[in-house]
mmCIF file of the N, C-alpha and C atoms, coordinates in Angstrom:
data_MODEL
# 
_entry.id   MODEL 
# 
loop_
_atom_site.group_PDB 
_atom_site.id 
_atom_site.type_symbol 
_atom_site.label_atom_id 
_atom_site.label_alt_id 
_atom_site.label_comp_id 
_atom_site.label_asym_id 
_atom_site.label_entity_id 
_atom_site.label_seq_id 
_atom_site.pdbx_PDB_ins_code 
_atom_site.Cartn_x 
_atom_site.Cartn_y 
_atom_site.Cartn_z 
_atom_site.occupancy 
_atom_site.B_iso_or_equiv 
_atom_site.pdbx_formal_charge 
_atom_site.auth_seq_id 
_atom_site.auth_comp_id 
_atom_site.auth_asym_id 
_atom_site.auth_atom_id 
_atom_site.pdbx_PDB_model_num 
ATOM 1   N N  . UNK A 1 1  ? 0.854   -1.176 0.000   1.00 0.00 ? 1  UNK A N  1 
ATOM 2   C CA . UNK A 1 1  ? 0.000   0.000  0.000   1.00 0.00 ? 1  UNK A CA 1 
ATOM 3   C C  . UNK A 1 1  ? 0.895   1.233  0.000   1.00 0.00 ? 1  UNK A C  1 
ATOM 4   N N  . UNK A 1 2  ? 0.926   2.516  -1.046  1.00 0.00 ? 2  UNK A N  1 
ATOM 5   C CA . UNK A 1 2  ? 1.397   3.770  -0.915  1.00 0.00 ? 2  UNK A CA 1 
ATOM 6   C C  . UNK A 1 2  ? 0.607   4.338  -0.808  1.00 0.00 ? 2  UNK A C  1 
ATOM 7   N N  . UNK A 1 3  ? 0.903   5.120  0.439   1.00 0.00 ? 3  UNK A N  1 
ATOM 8   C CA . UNK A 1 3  ? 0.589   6.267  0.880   1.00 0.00 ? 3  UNK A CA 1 
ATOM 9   C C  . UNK A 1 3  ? 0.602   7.824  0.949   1.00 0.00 ? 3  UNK A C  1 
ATOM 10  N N  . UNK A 1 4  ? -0.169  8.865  0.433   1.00 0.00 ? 4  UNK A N  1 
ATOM 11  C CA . UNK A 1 4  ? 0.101   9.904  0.700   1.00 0.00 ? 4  UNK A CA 1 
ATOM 12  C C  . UNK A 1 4  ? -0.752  10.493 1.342   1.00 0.00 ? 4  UNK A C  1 
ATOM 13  N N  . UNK A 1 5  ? -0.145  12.021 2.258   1.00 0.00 ? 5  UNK A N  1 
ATOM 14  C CA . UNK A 1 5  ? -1.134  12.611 2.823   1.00 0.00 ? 5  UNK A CA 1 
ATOM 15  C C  . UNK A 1 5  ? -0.832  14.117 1.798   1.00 0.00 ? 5  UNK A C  1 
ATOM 16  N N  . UNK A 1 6  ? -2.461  14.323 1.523   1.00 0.00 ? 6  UNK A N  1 
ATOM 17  C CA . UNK A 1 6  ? -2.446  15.381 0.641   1.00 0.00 ? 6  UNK A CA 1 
ATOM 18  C C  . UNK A 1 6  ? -2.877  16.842 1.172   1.00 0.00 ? 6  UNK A C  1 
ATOM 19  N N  . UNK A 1 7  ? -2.419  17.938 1.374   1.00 0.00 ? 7  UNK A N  1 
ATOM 20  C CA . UNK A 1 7  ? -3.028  19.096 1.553   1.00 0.00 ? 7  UNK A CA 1 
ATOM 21  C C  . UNK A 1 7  ? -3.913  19.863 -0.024  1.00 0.00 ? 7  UNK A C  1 
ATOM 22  N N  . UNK A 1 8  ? -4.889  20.050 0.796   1.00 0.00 ? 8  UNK A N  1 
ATOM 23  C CA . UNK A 1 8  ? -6.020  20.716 -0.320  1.00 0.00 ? 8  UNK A CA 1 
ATOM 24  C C  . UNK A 1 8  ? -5.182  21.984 -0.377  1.00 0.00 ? 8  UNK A C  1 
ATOM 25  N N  . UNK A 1 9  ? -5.024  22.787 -1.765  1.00 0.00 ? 9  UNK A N  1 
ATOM 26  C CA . UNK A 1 9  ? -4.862  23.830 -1.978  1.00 0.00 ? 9  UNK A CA 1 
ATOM 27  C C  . UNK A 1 9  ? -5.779  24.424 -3.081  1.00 0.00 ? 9  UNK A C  1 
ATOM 28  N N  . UNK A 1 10 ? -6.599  23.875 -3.315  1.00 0.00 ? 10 UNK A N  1 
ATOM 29  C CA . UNK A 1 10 ? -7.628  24.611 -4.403  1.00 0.00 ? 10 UNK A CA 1 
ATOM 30  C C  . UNK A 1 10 ? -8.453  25.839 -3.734  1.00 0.00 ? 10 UNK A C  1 
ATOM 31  N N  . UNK A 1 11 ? -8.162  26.520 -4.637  1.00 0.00 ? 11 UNK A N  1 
ATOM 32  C CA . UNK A 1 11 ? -8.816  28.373 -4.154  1.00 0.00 ? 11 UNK A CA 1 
ATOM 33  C C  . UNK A 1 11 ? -10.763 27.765 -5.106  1.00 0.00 ? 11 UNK A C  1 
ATOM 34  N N  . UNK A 1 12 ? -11.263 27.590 -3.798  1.00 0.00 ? 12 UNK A N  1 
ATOM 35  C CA . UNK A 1 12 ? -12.813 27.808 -4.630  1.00 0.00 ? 12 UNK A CA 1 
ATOM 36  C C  . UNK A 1 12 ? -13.813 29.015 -4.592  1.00 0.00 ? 12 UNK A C  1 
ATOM 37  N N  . UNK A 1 13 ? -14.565 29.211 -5.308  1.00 0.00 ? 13 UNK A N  1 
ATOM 38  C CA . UNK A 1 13 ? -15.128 30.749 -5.059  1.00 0.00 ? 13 UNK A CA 1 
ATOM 39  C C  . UNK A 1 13 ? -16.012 30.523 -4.338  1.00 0.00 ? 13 UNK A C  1 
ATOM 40  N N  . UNK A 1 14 ? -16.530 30.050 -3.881  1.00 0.00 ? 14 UNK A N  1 
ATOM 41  C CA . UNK A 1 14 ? -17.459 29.709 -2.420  1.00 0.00 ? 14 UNK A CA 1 
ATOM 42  C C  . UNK A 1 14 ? -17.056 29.728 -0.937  1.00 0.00 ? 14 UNK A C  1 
ATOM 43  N N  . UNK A 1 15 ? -15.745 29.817 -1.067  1.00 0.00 ? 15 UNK A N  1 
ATOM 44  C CA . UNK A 1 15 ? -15.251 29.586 -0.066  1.00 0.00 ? 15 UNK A CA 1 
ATOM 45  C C  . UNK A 1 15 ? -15.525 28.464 0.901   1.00 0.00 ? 15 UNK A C  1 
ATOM 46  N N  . UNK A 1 16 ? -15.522 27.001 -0.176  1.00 0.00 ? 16 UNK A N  1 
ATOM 47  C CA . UNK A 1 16 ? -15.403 25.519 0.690   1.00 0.00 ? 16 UNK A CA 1 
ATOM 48  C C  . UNK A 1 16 ? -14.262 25.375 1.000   1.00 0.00 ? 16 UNK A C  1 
ATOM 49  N N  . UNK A 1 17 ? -13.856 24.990 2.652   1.00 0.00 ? 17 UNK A N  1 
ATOM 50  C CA . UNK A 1 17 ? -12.779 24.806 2.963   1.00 0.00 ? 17 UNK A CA 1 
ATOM 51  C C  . UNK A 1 17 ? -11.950 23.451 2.658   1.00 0.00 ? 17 UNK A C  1 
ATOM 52  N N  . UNK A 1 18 ? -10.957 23.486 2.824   1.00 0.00 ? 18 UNK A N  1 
ATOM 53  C CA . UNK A 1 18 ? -9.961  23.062 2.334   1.00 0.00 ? 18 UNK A CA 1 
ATOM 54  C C  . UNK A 1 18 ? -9.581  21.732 3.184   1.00 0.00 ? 18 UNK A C  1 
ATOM 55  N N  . UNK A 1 19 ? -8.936  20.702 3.339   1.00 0.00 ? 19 UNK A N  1 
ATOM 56  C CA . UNK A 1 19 ? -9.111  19.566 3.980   1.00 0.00 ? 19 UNK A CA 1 
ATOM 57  C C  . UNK A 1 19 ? -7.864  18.936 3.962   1.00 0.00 ? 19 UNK A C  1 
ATOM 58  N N  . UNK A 1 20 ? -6.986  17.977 4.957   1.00 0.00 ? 20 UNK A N  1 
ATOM 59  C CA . UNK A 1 20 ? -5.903  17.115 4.724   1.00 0.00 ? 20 UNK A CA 1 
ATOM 60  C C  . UNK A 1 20 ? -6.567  15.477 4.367   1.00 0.00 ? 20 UNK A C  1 
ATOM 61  N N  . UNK A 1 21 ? -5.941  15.083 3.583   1.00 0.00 ? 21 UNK A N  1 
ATOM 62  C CA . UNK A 1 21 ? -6.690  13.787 2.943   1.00 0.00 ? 21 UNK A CA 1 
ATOM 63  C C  . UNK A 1 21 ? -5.227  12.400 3.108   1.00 0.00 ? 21 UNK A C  1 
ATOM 64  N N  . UNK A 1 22 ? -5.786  11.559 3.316   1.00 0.00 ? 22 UNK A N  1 
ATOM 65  C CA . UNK A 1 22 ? -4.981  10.211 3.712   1.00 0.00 ? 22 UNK A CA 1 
ATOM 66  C C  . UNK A 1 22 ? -5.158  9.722  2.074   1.00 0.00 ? 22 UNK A C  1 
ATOM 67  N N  . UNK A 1 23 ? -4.333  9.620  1.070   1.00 0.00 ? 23 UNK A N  1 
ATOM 68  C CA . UNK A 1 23 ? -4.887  8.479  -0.076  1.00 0.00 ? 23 UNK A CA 1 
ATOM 69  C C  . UNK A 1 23 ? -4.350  7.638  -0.216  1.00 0.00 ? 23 UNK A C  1 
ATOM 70  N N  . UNK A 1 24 ? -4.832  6.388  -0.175  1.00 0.00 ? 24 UNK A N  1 
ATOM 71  C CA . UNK A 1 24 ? -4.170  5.066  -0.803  1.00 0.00 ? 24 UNK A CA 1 
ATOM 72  C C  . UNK A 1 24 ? -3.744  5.206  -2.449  1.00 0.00 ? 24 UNK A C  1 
ATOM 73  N N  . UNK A 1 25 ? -2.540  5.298  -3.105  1.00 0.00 ? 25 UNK A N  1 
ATOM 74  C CA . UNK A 1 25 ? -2.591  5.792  -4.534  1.00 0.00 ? 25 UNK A CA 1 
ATOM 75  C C  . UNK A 1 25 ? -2.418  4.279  -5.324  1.00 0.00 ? 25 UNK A C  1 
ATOM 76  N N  . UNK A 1 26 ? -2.246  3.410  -5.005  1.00 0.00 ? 26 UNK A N  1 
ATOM 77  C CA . UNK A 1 26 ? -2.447  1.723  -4.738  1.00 0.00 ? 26 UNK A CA 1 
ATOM 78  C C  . UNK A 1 26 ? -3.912  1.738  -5.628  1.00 0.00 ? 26 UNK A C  1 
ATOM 79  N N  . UNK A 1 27 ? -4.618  1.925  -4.969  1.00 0.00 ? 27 UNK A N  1 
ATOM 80  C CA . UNK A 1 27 ? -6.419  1.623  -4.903  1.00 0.00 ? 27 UNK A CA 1 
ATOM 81  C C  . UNK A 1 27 ? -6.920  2.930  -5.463  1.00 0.00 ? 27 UNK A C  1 
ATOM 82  N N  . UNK A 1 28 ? -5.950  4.103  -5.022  1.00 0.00 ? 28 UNK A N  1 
ATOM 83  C CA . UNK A 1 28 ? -7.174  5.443  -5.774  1.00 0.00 ? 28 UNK A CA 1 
ATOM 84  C C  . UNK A 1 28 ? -8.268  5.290  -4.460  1.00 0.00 ? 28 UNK A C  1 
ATOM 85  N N  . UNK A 1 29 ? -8.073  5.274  -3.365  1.00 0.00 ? 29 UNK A N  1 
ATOM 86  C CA . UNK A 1 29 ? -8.957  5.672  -2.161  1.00 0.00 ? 29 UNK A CA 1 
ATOM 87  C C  . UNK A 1 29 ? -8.988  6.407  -1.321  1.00 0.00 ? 29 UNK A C  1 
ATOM 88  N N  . UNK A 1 30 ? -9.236  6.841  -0.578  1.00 0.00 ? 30 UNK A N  1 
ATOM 89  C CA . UNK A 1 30 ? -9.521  8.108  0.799   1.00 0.00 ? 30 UNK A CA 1 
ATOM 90  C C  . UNK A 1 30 ? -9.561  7.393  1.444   1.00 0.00 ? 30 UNK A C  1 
ATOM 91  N N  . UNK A 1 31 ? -8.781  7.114  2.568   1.00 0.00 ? 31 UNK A N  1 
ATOM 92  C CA . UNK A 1 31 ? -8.826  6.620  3.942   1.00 0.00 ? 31 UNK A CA 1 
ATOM 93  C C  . UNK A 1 31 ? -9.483  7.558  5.138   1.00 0.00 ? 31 UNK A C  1 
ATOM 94  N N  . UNK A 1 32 ? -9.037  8.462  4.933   1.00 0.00 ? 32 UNK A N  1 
ATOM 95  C CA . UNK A 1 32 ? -9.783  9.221  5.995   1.00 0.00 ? 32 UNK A CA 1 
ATOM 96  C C  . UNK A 1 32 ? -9.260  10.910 5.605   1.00 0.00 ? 32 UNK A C  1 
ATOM 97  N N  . UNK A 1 33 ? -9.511  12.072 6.635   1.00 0.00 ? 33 UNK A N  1 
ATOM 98  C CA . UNK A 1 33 ? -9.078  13.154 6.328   1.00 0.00 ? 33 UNK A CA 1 
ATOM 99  C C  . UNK A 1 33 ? -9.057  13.958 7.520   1.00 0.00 ? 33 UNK A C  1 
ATOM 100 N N  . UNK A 1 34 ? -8.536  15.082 7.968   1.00 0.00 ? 34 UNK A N  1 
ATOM 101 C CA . UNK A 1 34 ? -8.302  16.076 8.818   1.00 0.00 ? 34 UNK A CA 1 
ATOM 102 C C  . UNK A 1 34 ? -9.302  17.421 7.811   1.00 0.00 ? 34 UNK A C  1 
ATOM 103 N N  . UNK A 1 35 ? -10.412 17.550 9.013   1.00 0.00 ? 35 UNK A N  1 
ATOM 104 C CA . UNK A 1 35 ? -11.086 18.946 8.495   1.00 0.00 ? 35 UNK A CA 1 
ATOM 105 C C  . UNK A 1 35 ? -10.339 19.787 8.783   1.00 0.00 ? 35 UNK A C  1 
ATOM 106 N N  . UNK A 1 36 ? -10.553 20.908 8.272   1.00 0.00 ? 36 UNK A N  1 
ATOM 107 C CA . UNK A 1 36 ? -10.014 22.243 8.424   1.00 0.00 ? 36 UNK A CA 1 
ATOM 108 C C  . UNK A 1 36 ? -10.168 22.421 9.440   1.00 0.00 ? 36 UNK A C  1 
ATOM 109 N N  . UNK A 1 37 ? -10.972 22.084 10.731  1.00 0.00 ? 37 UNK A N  1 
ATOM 110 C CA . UNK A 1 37 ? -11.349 22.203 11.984  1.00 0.00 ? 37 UNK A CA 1 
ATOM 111 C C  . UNK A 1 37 ? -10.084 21.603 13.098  1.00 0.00 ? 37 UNK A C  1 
ATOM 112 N N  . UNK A 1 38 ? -9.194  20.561 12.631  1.00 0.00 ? 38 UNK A N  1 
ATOM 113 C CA . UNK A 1 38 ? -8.471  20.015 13.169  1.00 0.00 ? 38 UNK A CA 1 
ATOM 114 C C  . UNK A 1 38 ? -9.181  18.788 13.427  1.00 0.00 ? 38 UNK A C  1 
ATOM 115 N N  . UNK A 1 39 ? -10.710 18.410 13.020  1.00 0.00 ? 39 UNK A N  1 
ATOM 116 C CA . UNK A 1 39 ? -10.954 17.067 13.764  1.00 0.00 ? 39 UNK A CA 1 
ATOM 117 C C  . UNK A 1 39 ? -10.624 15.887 12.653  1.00 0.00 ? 39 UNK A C  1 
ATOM 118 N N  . UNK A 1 40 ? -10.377 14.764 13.012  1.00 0.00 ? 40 UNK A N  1 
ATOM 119 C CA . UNK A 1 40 ? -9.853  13.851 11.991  1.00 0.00 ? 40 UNK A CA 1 
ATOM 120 C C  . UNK A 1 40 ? -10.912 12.611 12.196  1.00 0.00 ? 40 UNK A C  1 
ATOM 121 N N  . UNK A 1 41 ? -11.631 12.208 10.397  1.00 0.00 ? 41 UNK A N  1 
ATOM 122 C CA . UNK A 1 41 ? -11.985 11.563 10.588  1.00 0.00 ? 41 UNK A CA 1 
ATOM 123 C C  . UNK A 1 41 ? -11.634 10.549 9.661   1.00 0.00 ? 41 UNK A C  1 
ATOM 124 N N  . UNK A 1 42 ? -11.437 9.289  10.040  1.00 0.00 ? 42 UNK A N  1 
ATOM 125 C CA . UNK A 1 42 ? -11.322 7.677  9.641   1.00 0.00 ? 42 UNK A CA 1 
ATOM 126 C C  . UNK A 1 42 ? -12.466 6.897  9.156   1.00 0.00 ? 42 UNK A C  1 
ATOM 127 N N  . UNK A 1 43 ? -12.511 6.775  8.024   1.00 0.00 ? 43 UNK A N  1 
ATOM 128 C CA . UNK A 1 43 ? -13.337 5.682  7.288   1.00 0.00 ? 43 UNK A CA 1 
ATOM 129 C C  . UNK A 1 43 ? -13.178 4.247  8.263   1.00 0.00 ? 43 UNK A C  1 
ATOM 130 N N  . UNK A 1 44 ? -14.473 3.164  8.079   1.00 0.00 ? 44 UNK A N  1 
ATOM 131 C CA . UNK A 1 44 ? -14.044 1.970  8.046   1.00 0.00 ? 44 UNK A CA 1 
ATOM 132 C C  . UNK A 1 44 ? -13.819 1.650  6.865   1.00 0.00 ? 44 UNK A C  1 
ATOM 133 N N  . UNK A 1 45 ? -14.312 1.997  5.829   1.00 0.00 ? 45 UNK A N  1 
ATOM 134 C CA . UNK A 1 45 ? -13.669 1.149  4.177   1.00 0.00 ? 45 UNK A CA 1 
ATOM 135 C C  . UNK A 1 45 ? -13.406 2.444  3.531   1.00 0.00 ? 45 UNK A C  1 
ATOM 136 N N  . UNK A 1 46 ? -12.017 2.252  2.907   1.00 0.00 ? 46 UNK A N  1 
ATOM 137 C CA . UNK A 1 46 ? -11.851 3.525  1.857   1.00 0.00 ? 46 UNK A CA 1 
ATOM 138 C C  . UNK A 1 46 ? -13.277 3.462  1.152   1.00 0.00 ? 46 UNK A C  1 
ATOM 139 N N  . UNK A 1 47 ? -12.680 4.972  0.812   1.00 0.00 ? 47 UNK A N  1 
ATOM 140 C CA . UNK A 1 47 ? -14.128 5.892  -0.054  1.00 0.00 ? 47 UNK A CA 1 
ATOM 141 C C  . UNK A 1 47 ? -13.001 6.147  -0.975  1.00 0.00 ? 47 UNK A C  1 
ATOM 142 N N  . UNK A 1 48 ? -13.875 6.097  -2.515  1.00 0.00 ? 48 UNK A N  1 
ATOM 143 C CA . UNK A 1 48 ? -13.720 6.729  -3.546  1.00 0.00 ? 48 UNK A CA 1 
ATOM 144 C C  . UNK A 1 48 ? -13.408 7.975  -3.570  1.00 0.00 ? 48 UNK A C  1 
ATOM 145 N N  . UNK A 1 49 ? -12.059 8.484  -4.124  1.00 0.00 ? 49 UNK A N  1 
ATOM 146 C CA . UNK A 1 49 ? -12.189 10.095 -4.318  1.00 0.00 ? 49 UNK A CA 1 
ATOM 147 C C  . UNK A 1 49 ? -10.879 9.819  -5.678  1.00 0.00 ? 49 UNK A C  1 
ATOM 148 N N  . UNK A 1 50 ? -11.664 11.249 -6.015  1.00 0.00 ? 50 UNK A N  1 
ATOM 149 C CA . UNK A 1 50 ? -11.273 11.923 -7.323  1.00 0.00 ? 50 UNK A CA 1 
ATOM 150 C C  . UNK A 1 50 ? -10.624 13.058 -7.022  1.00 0.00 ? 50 UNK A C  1 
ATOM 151 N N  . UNK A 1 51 ? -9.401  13.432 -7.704  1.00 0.00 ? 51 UNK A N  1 
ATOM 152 C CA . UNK A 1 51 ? -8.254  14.340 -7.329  1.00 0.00 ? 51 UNK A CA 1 
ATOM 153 C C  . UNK A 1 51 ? -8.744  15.137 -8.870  1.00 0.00 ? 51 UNK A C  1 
ATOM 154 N N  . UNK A 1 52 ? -9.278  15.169 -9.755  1.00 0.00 ? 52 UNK A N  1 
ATOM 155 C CA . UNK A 1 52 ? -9.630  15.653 -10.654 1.00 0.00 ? 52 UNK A CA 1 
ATOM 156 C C  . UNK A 1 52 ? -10.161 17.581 -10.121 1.00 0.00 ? 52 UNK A C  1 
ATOM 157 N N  . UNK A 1 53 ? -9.793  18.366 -10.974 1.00 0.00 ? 53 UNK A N  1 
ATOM 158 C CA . UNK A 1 53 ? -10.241 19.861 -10.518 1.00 0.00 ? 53 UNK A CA 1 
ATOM 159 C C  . UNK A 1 53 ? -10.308 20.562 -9.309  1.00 0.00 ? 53 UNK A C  1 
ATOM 160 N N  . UNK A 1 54 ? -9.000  19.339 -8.602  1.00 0.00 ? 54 UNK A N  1 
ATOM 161 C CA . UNK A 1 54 ? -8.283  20.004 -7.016  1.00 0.00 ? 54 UNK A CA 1 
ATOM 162 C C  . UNK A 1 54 ? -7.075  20.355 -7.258  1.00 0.00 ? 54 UNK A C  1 
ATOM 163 N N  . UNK A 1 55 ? -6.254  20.686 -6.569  1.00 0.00 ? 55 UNK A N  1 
ATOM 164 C CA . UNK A 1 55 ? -5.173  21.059 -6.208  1.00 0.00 ? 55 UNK A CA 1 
ATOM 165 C C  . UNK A 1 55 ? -4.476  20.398 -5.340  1.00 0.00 ? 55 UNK A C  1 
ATOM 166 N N  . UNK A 1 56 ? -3.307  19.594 -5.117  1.00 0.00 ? 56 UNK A N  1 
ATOM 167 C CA . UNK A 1 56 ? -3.364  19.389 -3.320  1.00 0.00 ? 56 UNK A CA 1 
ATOM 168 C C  . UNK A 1 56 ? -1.339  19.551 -3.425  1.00 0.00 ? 56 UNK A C  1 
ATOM 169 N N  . UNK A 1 57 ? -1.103  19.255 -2.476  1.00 0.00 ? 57 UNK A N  1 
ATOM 170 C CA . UNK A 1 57 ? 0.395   19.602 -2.019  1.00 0.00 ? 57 UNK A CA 1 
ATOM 171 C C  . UNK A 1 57 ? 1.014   18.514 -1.707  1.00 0.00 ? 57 UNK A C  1 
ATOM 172 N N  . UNK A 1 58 ? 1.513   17.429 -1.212  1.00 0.00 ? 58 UNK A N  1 
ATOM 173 C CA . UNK A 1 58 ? 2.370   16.471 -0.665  1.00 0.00 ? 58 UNK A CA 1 
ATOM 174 C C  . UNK A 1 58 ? 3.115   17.210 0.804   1.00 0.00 ? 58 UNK A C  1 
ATOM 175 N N  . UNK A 1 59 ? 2.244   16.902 1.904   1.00 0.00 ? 59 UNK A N  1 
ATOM 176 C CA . UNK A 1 59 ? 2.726   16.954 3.576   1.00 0.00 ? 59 UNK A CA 1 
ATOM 177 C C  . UNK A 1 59 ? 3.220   15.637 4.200   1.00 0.00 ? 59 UNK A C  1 
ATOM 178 N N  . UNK A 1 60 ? 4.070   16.192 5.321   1.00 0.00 ? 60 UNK A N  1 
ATOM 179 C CA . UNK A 1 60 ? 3.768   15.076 6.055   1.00 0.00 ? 60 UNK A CA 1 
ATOM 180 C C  . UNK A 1 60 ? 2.987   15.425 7.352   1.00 0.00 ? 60 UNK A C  1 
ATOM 181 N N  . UNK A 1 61 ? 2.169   14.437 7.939   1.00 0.00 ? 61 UNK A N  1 
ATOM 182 C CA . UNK A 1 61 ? 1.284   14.718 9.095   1.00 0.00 ? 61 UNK A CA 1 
ATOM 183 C C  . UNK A 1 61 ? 0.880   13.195 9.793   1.00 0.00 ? 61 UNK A C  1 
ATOM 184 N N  . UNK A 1 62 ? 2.282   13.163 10.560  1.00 0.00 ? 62 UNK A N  1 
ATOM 185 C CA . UNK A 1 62 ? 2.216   12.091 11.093  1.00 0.00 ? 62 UNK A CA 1 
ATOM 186 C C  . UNK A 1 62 ? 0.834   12.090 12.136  1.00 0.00 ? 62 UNK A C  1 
ATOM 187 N N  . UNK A 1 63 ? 0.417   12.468 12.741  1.00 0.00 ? 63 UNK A N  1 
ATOM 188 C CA . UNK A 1 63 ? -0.568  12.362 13.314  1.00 0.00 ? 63 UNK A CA 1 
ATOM 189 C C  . UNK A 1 63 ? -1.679  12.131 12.942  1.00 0.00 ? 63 UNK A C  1 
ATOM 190 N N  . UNK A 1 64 ? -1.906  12.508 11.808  1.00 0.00 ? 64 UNK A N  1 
ATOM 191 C CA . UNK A 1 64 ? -2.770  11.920 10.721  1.00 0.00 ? 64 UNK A CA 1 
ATOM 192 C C  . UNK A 1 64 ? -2.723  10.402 10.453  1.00 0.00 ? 64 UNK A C  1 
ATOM 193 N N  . UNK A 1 65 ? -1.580  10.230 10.034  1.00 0.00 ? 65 UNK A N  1 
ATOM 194 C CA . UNK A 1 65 ? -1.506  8.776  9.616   1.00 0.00 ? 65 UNK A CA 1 
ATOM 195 C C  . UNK A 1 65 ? -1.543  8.001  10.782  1.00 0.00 ? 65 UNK A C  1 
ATOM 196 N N  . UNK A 1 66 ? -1.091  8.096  12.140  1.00 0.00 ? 66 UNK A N  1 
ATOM 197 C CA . UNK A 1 66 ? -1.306  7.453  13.016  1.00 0.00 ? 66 UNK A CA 1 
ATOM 198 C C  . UNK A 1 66 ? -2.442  7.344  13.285  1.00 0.00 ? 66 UNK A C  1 
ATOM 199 N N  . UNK A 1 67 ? -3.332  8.204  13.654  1.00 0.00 ? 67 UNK A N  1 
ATOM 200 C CA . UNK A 1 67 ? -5.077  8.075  13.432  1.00 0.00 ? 67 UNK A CA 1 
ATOM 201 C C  . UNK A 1 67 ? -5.697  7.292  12.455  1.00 0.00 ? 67 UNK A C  1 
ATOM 202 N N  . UNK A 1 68 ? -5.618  7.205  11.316  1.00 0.00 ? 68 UNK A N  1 
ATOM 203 C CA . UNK A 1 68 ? -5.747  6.407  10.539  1.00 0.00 ? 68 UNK A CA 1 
ATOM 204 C C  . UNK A 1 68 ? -5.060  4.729  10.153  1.00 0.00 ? 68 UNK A C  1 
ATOM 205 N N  . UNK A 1 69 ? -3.925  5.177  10.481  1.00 0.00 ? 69 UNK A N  1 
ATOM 206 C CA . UNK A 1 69 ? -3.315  3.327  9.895   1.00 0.00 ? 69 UNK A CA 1 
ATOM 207 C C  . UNK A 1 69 ? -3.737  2.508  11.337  1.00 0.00 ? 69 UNK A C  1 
ATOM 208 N N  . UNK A 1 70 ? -4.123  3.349  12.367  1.00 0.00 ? 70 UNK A N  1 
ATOM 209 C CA . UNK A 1 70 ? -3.962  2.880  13.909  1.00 0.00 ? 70 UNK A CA 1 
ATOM 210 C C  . UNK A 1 70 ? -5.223  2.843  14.384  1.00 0.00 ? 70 UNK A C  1 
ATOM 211 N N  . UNK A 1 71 ? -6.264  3.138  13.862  1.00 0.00 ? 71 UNK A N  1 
ATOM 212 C CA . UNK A 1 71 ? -8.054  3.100  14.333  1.00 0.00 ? 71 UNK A CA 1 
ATOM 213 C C  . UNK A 1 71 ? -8.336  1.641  14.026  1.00 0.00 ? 71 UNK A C  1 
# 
């Protein structure tokens, strides 16, 4: 399984906020994500997501992944 954790950087005109995302790039899945709020939430089964008409950055956020590989 490879792993990345992605920072949202897409500027939207609505002003939807922006999110840290866990992806399996293996499978093309969402494991879980960090809201903009700081709260982190963990799937039980990856979810489908599409990186299509985002933006995102390459972080690291170990605390993230520990929440996730560790739930």
């Amino acid at each position: 399984m490879a792993i990345e954790v992605l920072l949202e950087t897409t500027e939207w005109a609505d002003n939807t906020p922006n999110h840290t995302y866990v992806y399996d790039t293996t499978k093309g899945k969402m494991l879980g994500y960090r809201k903009s709020t700081g709260e982190i939430q963990v799937f039980g089964s990856p979810l489908s997501f599409s990186k299509s008409k985002r933006k995102f950055k390459k972080v690291v956020d170990k605390t993230l992944l520990d929440a996730i590989m560790y739930s």
